[in-house]
C-alpha angles and dihedrals in degrees: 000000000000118000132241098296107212113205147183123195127230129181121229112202117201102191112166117173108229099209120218128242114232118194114211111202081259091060092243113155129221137197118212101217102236110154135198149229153194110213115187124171124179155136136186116233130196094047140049089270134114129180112253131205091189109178131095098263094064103125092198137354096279099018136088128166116191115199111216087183135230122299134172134219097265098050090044081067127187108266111126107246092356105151114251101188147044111257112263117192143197126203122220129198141149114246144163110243099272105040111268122107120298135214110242087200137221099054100304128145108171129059131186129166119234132210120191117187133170123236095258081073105050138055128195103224111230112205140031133041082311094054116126135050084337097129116197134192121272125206121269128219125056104249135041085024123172094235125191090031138102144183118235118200118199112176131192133185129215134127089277109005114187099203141344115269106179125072115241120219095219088203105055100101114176111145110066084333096299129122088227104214098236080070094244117137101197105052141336109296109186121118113222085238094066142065135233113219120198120199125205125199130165108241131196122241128198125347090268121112103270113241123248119245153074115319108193123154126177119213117195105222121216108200103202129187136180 
């Protein structure tokens, strides 16, 4: 039987800027340069432990952006679940403050992150080497909106995992009705000695044109121990 799971919850906000393609008379094409970037903030109460983003490009203790760079129209494409950008990945661990081990407390010995979203916020990707229940991220917000475009998540643990390198269906589900980011379905599975990396990547989606405008999309994040 698990025991009592103590949790805080973060937000992870995925915000990536779609630019525009303008056409001159002379059929000259130009990018406008919008940019992107992945915003988490976080710590874990009730116990010893903080979440850490421990890698260089940490901009601040809590914090972590993540640029996915800027992209037009054209080079979105129109292949069904072709990859747009290059990956971009975050690295999660449970620290104490200033970087040794931490006691997860009561008892507990293993830690995960969960996300739970609804189906309005995700989208299965139908066609490509991405097709199946491989549900990516969709766009927020209800005008200027980056349309025919995802973003696809693949995580990974280790002690010092580089990137993440299994899709994640972000709507499994399967632990307290969250998809927990280790990829286990019964209980959280992450030893406070590893790390939990989480890729991001813009995906197409459909053979249509993608539309021009801003893709941000905004994750609440469970951490769970146990």
């Amino acid at each position: 039987m698990l025991s009592t799971f103590k949790r805080n919850k973060t937000k992870l906000a995925i915000a990536a800027m779609a630019a525009g393609l303008g056409l001159h008379l002379a059929s000259h094409a130009q990018a406008a340069n919008d940019a992107g970037t992945l915003i988490i903030n976080g710590q874990i109460s009730a116990s010893t432990c903080v979440l850490g983003l421990g890698d260089a490009a940490s901009t601040s203790a809590g914090s972590k952006t993540l640029n996915l760079g800027t992209w037009t129209t054209t080079q979105a494409g129109t292949t069904d679940g072709g990859n747009i950008s290059p990956a971009q990945t975050v690295v999660f661990g449970v620290q104490n403050a200033n970087g040794t081990p931490c006691t997860l407390g009561a008892g507990n010995t293993l830690w995960d992150i969960g996300i739970n979203l609804n189906s309005s916020q995700v989208s299965s990707i139908a066609g490509g080497t991405n097709a199946g229940t491989n549900h990516v991220l969709l766009s927020g917000g209800t005008s200027g909106v980056a349309t025919g475009v995802g973003v696809m998540i693949k995580t990974s643990t280790a002690a010092n995992p580089i990137e993440g390198t299994t899709n994640l269906d972000l709507l499994r589900g399967g632990y307290n009705g969250n998809t927990l980011l280790s990829g286990s379905t019964s209980f959280p599975a992450v030893l406070p000695t590893n790390k939990i990396a989480l890729t991001a990547r813009f995906v197409k989606l459909g053979t249509a044109p993608a539309g021009a405008g801003v893709f941000t999309a905004t994750v609440p994040l469970t951490v769970w121990y146990k």
